[in-house]
C-alpha positions as CSV (number, residue, x, y, z in Angstrom):
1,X,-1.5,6.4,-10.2
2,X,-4.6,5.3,-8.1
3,X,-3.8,2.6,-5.6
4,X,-6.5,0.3,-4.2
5,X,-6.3,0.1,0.0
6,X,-7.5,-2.8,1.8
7,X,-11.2,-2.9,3.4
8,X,-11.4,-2.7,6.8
9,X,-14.3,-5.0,7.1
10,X,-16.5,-6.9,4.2
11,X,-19.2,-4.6,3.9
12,X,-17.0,-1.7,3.3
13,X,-15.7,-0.6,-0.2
14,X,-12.4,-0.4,-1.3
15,X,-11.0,3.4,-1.2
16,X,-8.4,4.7,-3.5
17,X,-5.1,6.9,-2.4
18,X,-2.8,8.3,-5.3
19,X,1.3,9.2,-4.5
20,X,0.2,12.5,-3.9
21,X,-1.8,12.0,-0.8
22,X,0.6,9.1,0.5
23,X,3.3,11.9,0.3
24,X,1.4,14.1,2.5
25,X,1.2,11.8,4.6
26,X,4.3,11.2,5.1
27,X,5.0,14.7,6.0
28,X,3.0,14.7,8.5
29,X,3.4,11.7,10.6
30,X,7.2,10.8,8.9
31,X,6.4,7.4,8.9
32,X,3.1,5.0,7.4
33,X,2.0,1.5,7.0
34,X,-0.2,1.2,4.6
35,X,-2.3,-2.0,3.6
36,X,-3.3,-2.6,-0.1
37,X,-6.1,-5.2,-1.8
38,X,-5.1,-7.6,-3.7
39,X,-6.4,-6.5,-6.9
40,X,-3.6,-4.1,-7.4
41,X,-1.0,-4.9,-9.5
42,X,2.4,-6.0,-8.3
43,X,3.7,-3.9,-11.1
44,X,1.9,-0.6,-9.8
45,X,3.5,-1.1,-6.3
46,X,6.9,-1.9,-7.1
47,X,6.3,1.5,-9.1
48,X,5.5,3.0,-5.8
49,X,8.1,1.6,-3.7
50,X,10.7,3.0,-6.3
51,X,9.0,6.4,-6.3
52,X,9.6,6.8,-2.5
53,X,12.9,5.3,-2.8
54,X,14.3,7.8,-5.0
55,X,12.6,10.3,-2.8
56,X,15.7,8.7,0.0
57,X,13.0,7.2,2.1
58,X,13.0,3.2,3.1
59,X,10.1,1.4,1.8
60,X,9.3,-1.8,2.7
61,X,6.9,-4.4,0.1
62,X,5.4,-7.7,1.9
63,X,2.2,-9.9,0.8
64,X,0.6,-10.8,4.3
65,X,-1.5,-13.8,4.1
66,X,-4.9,-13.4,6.5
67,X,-6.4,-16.5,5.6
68,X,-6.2,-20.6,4.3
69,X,-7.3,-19.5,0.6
70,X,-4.2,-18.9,-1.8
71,X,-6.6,-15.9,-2.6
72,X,-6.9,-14.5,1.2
73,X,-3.8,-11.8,0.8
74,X,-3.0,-8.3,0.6
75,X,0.2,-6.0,0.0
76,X,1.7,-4.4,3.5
77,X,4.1,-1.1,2.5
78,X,5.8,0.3,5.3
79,X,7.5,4.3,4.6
80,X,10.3,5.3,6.6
């Protein structure tokens, strides 16, 4: 499963990450918060917050709101 990450600014384009290269990650630092664009669907990231869970990590699923627009969010996952 390909997961979409936030941009950093506007001009940039949106990268992708699969569960693969998150795990990796995790090995290495033990710990990641990772910010996800909107157009991911809340379906595919519950998906992932299971697949860590049954790993026996924490995961942690919040929409952060960066603007007035109902549209202005994206997903927040913190791995512990």
């Amino acid at each position: 499963m390909k997961l979409k990450l936030a941009k950093n600014s506007v001009d940039d384009k949106n990268e992708s990450i699969t569960l693969g290269e998150i795990a990796e990650m995790l090995e290495k630092e033990g710990q990641k918060i990772l910010y996800f664009d909107q157009d991911n669907s809340h379906k595919n990231l519950v998906s992932l917050v299971e697949h860590f869970e049954e790993k026996g990590l924490s995961v942690y699923l919040k929409e952060v709101k960066y603007g007035l627009d109902e549209g202005d969010y994206m997903y927040e996952v913190h791995i512990l």
